[in-house]
N, C-alpha and C positions, 0 to 999 in steps of 0.2 A: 368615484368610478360609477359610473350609469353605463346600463347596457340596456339594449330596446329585442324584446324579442324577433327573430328571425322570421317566424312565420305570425300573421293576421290575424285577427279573432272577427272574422264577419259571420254574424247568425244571420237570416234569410227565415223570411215569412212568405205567406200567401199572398199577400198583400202589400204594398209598397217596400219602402228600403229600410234599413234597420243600419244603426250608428255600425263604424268604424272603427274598431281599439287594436292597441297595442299592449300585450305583456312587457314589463318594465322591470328591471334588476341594479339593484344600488345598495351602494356600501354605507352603513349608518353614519350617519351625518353629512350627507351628501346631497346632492339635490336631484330629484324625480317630479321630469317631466310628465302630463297624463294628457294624451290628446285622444278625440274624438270628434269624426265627421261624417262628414255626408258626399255622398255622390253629385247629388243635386239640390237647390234648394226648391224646398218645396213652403215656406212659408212659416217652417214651426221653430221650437224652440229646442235646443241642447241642454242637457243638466250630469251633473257629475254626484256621485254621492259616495261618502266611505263605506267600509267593511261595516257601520254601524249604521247604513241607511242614511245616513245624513247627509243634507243637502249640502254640496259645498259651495257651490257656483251653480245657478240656474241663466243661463244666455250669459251676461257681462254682470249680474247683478252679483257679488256676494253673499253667501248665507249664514255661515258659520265664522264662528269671531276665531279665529287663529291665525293670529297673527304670521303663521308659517306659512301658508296657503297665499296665492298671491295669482292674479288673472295673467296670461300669458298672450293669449288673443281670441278674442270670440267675433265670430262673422256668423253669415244666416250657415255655412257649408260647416265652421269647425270652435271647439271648444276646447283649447289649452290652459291648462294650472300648472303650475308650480309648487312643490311643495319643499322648502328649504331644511336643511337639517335634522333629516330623516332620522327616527329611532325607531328601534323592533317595532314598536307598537302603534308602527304605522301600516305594518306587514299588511295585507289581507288581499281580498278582491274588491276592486272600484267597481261601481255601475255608470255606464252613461245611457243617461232614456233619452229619448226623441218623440217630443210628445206630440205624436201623432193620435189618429182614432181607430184604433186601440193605440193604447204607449207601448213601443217598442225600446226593448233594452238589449246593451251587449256588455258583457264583463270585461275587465281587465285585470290578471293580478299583479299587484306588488310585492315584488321580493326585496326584503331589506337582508343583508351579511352583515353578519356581526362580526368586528376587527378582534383577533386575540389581541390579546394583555403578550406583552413580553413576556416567555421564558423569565422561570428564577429557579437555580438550581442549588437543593440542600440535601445536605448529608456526608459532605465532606468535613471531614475532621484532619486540622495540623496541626502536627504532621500523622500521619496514618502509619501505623505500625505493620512488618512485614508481615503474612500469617491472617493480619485481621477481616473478616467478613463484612465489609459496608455495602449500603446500599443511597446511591444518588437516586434523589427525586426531580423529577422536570414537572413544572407546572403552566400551566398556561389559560386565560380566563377570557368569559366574555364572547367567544364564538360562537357563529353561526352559518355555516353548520359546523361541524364540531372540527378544531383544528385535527392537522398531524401531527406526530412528535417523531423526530429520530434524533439517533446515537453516533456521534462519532468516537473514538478513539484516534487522536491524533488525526488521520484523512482515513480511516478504514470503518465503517460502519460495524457497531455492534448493537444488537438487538437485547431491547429492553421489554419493560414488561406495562400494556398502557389500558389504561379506564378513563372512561367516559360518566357525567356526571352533569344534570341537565339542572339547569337554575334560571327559572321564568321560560323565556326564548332563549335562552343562550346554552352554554354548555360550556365545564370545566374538562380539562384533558388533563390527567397526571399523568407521568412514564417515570417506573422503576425500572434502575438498573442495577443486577447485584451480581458480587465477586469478590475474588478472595485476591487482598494483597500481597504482590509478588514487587520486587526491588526493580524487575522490571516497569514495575510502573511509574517508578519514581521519575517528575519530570514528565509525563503524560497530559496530554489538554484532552480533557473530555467539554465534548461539545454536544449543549440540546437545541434541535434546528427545528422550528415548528414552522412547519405549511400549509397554508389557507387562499380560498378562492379569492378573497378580499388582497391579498398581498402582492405588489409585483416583486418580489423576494421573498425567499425567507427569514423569519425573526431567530437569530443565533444569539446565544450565550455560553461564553467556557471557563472551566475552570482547571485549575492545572495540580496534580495531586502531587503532592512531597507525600516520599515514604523515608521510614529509620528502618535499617535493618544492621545487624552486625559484622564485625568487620570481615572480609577473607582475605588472606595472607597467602605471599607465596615467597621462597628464599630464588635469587638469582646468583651467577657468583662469574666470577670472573676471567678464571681460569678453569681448563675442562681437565689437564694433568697438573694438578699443584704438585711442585717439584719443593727441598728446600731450598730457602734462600730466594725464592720470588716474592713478589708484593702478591698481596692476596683479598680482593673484595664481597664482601658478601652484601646485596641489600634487599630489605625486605621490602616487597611491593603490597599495599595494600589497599582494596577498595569496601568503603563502607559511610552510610551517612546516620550521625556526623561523620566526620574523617577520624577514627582512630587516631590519639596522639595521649601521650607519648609511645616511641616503642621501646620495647625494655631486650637488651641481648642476655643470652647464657649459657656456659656449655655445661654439658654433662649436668642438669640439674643444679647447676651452683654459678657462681657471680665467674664473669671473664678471670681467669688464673693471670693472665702477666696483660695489664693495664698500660706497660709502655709501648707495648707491640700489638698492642688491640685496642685503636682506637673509635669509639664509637660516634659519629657524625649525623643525628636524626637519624635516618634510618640504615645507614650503612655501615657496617663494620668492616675495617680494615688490618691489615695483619701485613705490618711491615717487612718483614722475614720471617719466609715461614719454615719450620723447623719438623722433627717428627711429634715433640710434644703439644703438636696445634691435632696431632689427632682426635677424633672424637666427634659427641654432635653438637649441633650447636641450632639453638632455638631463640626465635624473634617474636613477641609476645606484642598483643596490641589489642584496647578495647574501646567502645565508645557505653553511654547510658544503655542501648541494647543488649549487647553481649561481649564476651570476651575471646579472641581465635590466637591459635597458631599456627607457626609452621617451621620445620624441625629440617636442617641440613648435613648431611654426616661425611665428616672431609677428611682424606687421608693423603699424606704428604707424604711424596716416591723421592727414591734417592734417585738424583742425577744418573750418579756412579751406575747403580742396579740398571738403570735405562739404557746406557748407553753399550753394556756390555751382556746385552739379551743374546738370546742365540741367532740362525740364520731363519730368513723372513723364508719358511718352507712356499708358502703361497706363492710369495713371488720367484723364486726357485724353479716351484712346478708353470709357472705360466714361462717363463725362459726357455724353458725346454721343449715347451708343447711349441712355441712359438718357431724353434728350429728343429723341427719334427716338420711340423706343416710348410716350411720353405723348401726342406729336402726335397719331402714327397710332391712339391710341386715341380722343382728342377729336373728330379728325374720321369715326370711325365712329359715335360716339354723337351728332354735331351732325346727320350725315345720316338717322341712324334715327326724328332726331326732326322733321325738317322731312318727310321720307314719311307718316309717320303723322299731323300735323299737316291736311297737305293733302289726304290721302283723308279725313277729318274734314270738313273745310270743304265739299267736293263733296258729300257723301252730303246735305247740308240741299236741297240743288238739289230733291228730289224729294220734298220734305216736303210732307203733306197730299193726297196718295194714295195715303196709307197708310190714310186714316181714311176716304176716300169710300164712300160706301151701294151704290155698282155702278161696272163697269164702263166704264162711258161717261163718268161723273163722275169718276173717275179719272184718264182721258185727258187728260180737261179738264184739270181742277186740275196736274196733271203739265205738260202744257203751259203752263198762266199761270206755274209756279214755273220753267220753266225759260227763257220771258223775262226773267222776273225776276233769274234768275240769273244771263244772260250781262250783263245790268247789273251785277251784284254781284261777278263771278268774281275774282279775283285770280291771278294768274299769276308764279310764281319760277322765277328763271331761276339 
């Protein structure tokens, strides 16, 4: 990777013109161009010299025997080299004179990057025990300037702890990461992702941690009212690495009492008919080289008979009744909303037919004859 800097390096004098450079940036072992020219030519010569004053090229001639160095083009106006596989300690400031009277000089520097070393990632121990306090080291060498280092945890960034450590031109980067093992890690990729100017990527490495932790146990069962005389499952579910095996069953502290009716299958135990003397607890045991767990089930078997002859379900009693509570009180608001409305209906006829009278006095009238008429006709509820 070569990059040519952005902006010119032209010095300017009193007097005539003064060379033409470029700052120049490249990745060790790469190739860097150095060019240097003129505006115009005026008759003289171009020369290039390293970080150590040395001549490397004066006009087309070579100076300096290295074999890496190589002429590119020289005319009266410009002076091109080459320099092939570039190392740090090619790093510096170039000169190109223009020998004029006085000699006129411009700089150029060279940046050489130094590539990291791959990531290598130590400190992991398998398998890692749950509890224990490790720390991963990320390593990375040979840059310049000095690499990144980051942390993954599976795709989520966690922050580690990083030094810097310089050897010649270059620089060593180490990143600790430290924590305390948890079962949740087990099965985790830690990832160290080093980033450098020199890189079109990042250099990844991962490693994926096994943890042991001890088993956890839990009883499931299969029926919620064990009745007699039903079939009856219990199994124990257990998670832990290694995987806990064998499981061992037991009730009450002692070995299964009736072996025909309790059979045990890996980790289930079954209870062909169940009876009142399956009461009790009953405990499923299980260990790996970690540690040893359980977990304890306490089952009591209901007589059919006692179930079926409980008393009345008062709950559902009292919703029955609230239930024809609330249909009542609705019936009788809508029986009464309609007998009100009914009978201002009936009334309002009373005054029929002065509505339609030609004047005032005829109105009275007719108003008057319909409300004889009316108290004959009225009806009344009580």
């Amino acid at each position: 990777m070569l990059s040519v800097a952005g902006t010119k390096s032209k010095a300017k004098g009193s007097q005539g013109q003064f060379p033409i450079t470029q700052n120049v940036t490249v990745v060790e072992g790469g190739t860097a161009n150095m060019t240097c020219r003129v505006d115009y030519n005026d008759n003289t010569s171009l020369q290039w010299s390293n970080p150590a004053q040395q001549t490397l090229f004066f006009g087309d001639k070579k100076a300096l025997r290295d074999h890496r160095i190589e002429l590119v083009r020289a005319t009266s106006q410009e002076l091109t080299i080459r320099i092939n596989d570039v190392s740090l300690s090619d790093e510096g400031q170039y000169t190109c004179s223009l020998f004029t009277m006085p000699v006129k000089t411009t700089k150029a520097f060279l940046t050489v990057l130094g590539v990291p070393s791959r990531p290598e990632i130590t400190g992991f121990t398998k398998p890692a025990m749950e509890g224990d306090e490790i720390t991963l080291t990320c390593i990375t060498s040979d840059s310049k300037p000095a690499a990144n280092i980051r942390w993954f945890r599976n795709d989520k960034e966690v922050q580690g702890t990083t030094e810097v450590n310089a050897t010649g031109k270059s620089f060593t980067v180490r990143s600790n990461l430290l924590f305390q093992v948890d079962k949740r890690d087990d099965g985790v990729a830690y990832t160290c992702s080093v980033e450098h100017v020199s890189l079109y990527k990042p250099y990844m490495t991962t490693e994926v941690l096994e943890v042991h932790y001890a088993p956890q146990l839990e009883i499931t069962h299969s029926l919620i009212i064990p009745q007699e005389g039903q079939y009856f499952k219990l199994e124990c579910v257990s998670i832990g690495n290694p995987i806990p095996e064998p499981v061992l069953w037991s009730k009450d502290g002692g070995e299964l009492p009736d072996i025909e009716r309790m059979i045990v299958e890996g980790r289930e135990l079954t209870i062909t008919t169940l009876n009142k003397t399956d009461n009790g607890t009953y405990r499923c045991e299980a260990s790996n080289h970690v540690g040893t767990s359980f977990a304890e089930y306490i089952l009591f078997v209901y007589d059919p008979n006692a179930l079926g002859q409980r008393g009345p379900d008062h709950a559902l009693i009292g919703g029955v009744v609230a239930v024809v509570v609330f249909i009542t009180l609705c019936l009788i608001i809508v029986l009464g909303r309609y007998l009100a409305r009914h009978k201002g209906t009936y009334l309002t006829h009373e005054a029929k037919g002065a509505e339609d009278a030609p004047d005032a006095d005829t109105a009275i009238i007719n108003a008057e004859g319909n409300h004889v008429h009316a108290e004959e006709k009225k009806e009344y509820f009580i």
